[in-house]
C-alpha positions in Angstrom: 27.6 -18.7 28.3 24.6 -20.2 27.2 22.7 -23.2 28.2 22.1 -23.6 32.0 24.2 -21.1 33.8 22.5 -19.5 36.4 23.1 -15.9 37.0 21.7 -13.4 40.1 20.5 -16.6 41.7 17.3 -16.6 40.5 17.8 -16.5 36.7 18.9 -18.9 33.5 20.4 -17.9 30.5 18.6 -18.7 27.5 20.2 -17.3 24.6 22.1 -14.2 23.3 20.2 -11.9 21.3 22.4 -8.8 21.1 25.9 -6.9 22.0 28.4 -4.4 21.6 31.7 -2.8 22.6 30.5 -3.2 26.7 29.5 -6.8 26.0 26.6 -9.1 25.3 22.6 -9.2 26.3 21.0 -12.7 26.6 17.4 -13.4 26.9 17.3 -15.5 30.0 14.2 -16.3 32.6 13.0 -16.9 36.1 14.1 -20.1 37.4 10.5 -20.4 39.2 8.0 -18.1 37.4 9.4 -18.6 34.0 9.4 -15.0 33.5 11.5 -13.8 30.3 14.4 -11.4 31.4 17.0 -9.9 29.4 20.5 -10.3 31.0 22.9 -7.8 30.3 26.8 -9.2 31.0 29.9 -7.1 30.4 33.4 -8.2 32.0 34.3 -7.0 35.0 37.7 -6.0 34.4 36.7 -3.9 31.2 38.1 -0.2 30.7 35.3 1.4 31.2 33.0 -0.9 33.4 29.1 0.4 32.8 26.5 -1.8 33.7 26.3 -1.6 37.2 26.4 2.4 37.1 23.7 1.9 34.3 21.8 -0.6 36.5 21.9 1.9 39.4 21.0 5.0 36.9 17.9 3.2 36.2 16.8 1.9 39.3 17.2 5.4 40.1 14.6 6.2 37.7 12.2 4.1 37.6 8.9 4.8 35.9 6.9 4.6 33.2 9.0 3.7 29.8 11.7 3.0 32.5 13.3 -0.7 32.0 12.7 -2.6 35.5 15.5 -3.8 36.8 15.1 -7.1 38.7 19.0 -7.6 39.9 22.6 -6.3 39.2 25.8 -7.4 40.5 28.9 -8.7 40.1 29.5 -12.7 39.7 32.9 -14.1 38.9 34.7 -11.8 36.2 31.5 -10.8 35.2 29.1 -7.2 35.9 25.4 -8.2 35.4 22.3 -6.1 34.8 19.0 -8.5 34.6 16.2 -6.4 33.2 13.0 -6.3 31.7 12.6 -8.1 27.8 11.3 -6.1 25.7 10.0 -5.9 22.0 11.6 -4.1 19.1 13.4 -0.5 18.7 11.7 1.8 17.0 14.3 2.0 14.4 13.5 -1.7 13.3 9.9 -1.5 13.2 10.5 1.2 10.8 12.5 -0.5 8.3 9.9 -3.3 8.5 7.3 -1.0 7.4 9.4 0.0 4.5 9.8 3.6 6.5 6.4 4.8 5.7 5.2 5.9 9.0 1.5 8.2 8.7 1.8 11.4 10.8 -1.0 10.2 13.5 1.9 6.9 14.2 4.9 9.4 14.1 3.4 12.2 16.1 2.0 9.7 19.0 5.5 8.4 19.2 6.9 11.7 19.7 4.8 12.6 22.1 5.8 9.6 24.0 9.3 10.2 23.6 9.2 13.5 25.2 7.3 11.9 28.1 10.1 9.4 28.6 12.9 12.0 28.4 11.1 14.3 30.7 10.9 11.8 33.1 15.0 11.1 33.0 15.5 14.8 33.2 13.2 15.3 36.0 15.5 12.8 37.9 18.8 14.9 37.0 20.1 13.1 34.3 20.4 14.0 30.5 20.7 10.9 28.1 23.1 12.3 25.4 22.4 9.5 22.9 18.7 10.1 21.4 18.2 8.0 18.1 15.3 5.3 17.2 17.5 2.6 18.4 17.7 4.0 21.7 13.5 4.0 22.8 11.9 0.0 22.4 8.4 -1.3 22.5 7.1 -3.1 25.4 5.9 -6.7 24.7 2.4 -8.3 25.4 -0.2 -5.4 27.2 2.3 -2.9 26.7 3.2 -3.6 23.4 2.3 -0.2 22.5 4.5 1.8 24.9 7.6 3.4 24.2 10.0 2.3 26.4 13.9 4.4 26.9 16.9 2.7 26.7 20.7 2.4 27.1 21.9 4.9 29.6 25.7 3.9 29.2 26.3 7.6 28.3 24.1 9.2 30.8 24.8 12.2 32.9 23.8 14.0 35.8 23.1 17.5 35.0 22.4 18.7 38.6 23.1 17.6 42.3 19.7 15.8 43.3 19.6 17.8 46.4 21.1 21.1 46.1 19.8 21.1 42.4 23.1 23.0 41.5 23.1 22.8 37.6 26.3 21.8 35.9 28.5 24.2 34.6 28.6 25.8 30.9 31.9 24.6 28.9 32.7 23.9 25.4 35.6 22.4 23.6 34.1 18.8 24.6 33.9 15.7 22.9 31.0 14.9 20.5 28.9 12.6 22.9 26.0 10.9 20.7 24.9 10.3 16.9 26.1 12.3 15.2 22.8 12.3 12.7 21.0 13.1 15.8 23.1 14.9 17.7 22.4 18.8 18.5 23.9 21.7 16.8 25.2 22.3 20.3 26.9 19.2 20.9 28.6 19.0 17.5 30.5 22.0 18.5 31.6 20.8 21.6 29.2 22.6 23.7 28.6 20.9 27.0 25.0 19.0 26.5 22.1 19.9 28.8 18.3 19.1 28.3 17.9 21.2 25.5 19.8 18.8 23.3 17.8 15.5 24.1 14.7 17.5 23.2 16.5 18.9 19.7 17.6 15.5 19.6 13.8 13.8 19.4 12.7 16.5 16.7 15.4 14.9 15.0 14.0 11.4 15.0 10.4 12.9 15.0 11.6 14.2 11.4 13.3 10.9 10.4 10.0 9.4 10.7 8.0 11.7 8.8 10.4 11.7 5.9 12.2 8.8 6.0 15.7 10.3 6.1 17.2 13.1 7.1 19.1 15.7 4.6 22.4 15.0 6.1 22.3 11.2 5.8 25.1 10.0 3.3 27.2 12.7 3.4 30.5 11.6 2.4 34.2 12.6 3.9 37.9 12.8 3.8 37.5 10.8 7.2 35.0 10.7 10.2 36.1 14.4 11.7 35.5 15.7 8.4 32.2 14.2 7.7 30.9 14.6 10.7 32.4 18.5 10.4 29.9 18.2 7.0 26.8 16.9 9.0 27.2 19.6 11.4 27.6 22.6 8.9 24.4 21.1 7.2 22.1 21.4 9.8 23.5 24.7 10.7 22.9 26.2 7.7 19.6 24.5 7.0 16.7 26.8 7.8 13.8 25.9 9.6 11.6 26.5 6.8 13.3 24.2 4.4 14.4 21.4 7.4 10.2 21.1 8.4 8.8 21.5 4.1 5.7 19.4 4.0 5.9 19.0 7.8 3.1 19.8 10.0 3.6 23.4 10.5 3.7 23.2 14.7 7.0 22.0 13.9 9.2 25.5 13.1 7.9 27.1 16.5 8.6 23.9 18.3 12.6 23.8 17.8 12.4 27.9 17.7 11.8 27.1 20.9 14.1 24.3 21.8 16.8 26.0 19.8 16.3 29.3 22.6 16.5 27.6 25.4 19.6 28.4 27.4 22.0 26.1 29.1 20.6 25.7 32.5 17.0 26.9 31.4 14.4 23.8 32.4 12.4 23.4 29.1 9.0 23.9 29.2 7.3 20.1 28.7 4.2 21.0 29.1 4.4 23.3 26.6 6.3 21.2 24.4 3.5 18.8 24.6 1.0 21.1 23.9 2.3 22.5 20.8 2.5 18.4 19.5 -0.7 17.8 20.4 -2.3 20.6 18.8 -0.7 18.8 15.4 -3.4 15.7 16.0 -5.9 18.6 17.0 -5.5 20.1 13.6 -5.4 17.0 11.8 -8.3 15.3 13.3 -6.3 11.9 15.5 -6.2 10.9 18.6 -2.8 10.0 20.8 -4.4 6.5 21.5 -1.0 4.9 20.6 -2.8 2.7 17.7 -0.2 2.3 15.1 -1.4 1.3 11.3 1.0 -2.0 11.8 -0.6 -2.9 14.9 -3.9 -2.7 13.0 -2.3 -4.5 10.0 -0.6 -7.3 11.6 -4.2 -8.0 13.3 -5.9 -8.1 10.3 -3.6 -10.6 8.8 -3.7 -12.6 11.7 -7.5 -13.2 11.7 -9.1 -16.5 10.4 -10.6 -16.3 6.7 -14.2 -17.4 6.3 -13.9 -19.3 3.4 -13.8 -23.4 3.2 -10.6 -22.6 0.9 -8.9 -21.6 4.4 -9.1 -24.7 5.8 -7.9 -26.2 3.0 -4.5 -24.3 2.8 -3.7 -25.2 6.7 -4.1 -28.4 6.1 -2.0 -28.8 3.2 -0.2 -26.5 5.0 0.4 -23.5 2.8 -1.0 -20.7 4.9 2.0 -22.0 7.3 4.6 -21.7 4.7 3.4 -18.2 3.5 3.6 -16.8 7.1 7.3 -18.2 8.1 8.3 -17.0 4.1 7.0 -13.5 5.7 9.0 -13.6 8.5 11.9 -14.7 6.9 12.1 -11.8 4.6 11.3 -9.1 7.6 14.6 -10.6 9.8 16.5 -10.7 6.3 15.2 -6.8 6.0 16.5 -6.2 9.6 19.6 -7.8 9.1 20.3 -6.0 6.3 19.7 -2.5 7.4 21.6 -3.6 10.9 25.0 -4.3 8.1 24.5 -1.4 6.2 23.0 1.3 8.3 25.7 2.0 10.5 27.8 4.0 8.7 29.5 6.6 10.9 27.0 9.2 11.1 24.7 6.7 13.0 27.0 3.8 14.0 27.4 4.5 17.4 28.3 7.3 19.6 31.8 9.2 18.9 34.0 9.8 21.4 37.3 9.9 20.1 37.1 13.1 18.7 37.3 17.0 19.1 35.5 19.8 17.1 37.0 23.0 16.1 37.1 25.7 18.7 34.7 28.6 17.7 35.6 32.0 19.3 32.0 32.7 18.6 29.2 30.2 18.0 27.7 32.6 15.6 30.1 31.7 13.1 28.7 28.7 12.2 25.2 30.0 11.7 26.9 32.5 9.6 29.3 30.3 7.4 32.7 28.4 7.9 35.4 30.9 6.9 36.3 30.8 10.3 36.3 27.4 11.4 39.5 26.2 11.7 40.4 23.1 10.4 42.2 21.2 12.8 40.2 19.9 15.7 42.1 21.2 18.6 44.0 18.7 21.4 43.3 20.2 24.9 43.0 17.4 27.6 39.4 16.6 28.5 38.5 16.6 31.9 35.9 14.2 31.5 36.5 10.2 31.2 36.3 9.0 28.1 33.0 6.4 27.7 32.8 3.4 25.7 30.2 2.5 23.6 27.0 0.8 25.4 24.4 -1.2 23.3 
């Protein structure tokens, strides 16, 4: 589908730059303006059809950190989102800086992240997929801000006008990753706010440490490593999950961790008690990151006649494309190894383990049973979205 095909009228495809299960994403542009776009096609006759609900989700949105969305329709056998382009996923900026991320960077991004998921929220919808992939950085002026991403398994968690909250059930499908994924929503608890927010401490902590403790845990099968995953995090205490963390952090998910199922979280709180971590420690939530400020300095002209030497015999060329050669080879890489199953993608397909009560598994797993259980679900079952 590349080349010259024109798609919502208006727009060309350039060149495909990413996919999935749904389908592919193209970077395309603006027949008259030139504008870069990103085109999201999936077919029309899928299972599961998603963009256009997506496309309307966000529309729906709109805001800051919201994706614009510039057209969305249906042409031929094809459903089409055209969007905003933007830059790279917070997950592979931190493989390209060797996942050493200083607290001011981390904590900044945080911040932001709960910004962006209080604005889907306050527009009725809980994301149910938090991870690093999932937020992107804008390009050019906003090259600094955190945009959201990939609503595919978005939900509304109240009736925009009556505000009627969604019901409490368990014995649902795990919806999200699973190495982000609330305690909750492992055990089949119906997701609400509370688990997007549990969900960014999550990442906040993968970018403090650099891994999480339940990362290569090894099973029988999926179920049973993901039945691993969720045991570890129930069993880990606060006080050894947050060691050598900024100490805002145990209070933080205390407090997360209490909310109830229709309770509406506290943001400003939230935001307070994050802040007061670059209070303590003396930085400001300018959004400078250290590889901004690295990638600058690299970038600026060298004084001495030797410079103009090496561009002319052009080595200072072949230094720079070496460079970028080995970060896309480091991307790639991660991109074929990460996504093992407790981050590849979002599980569906299975059930967890009724629990009679939920404070079994704080208190061990004699109880768990260990068969998942085969009720029908009431809800659809969702493909995966990029």
């Amino acid at each position: 589908m590349e080349g010259y095909i024109r798609v919502g009228g208006k727009y060309i495809l350039r060149k495909k730059i990413g996919g999935g299960s749904f389908g592919e994403i193209f970077m395309g542009s603006h027949i008259e303006t030139q504008e870069e776009v990103a085109v999201k096609i999936e077919n029309a006759n899928c299972s599961v059809p998603q963009v256009i609900n997506e496309a309307k989700l966000m529309r729906s949105i709109a805001g800051v950190g919201i994706p614009k969305v510039y057209w969305y329709g249906t042409e031929g056998s094809y459903n089409i989102m055209i969007q905003e382009l933007l830059g790279k996923s917070l997950e592979d900026n931190f493989a390209e800086i060797d996942r050493r991320m200083s607290l001011k960077s981390a904590t900044n991004l945080c911040l932001q992240m709960i910004q962006r998921i209080e604005t889907v929220h306050n527009h009725d919808y809980i994301h149910r997929d938090i991870k690093p992939d999932n937020f992107l950085f804008g390009l050019g002026k906003k090259q600094s801000l955190v945009y959201i991403i990939d609503f595919g398994l978005s939900k509304k968690y109240r009736d925009n006008k009556t505000k009627q909250h969604i019901q409490y059930r368990d014995n649902r499908t795990l919806t999200g990753t699973a190495r982000y994924a609330s305690i909750n929503s492992h055990m089949g608890i119906e997701q609400s706010r509370r688990d997007d927010l549990e969900g960014i401490i999550y990442v906040y902590l993968y970018f403090l440490k650099g891994s999480l403790p339940w990362q290569g845990l090894k099973g029988a099968n999926k179920q049973d490593k993901y039945l691993k995953i969720m045991n570890m995090k129930a069993n880990t205490s606060l006080d050894h999950l947050f060691r050598g963390c900024p100490s805002e952090l145990i209070p933080l998910m205390s407090y997360i961790k209490g909310l109830r199922f229709e309770e509406t979280p506290n943001y400003d709180r939230i935001k307070e008690m994050i802040q007061s971590i670059g209070e303590r420690n003396d930085f400001a939530f300018d959004n400078v990151f250290e590889w901004r400020k690295k990638k600058s300095e690299s970038s600026s002209p060298r004084r001495s006649s030797d410079s103009a030497i090496q561009v002319k015999k052009g080595k200072k060329i072949k230094k720079r494309q070496s460079k970028e050669e080995i970060k896309t080879n480091i991307i790639e890489q991660r991109k074929s190894l990460q996504y093992n199953e407790d981050i590849a993608s979002t599980t569906v397909e299975h059930r967890w383990p009724e629990f009679a009560d939920r404070r079994q598994v704080m208190e061990g797993r004699n109880k768990i049973k260990d068969e998942p259980t085969c009720d029908a679900c009431n809800e659809k079952k969702e493909c995966l979205i990029f």
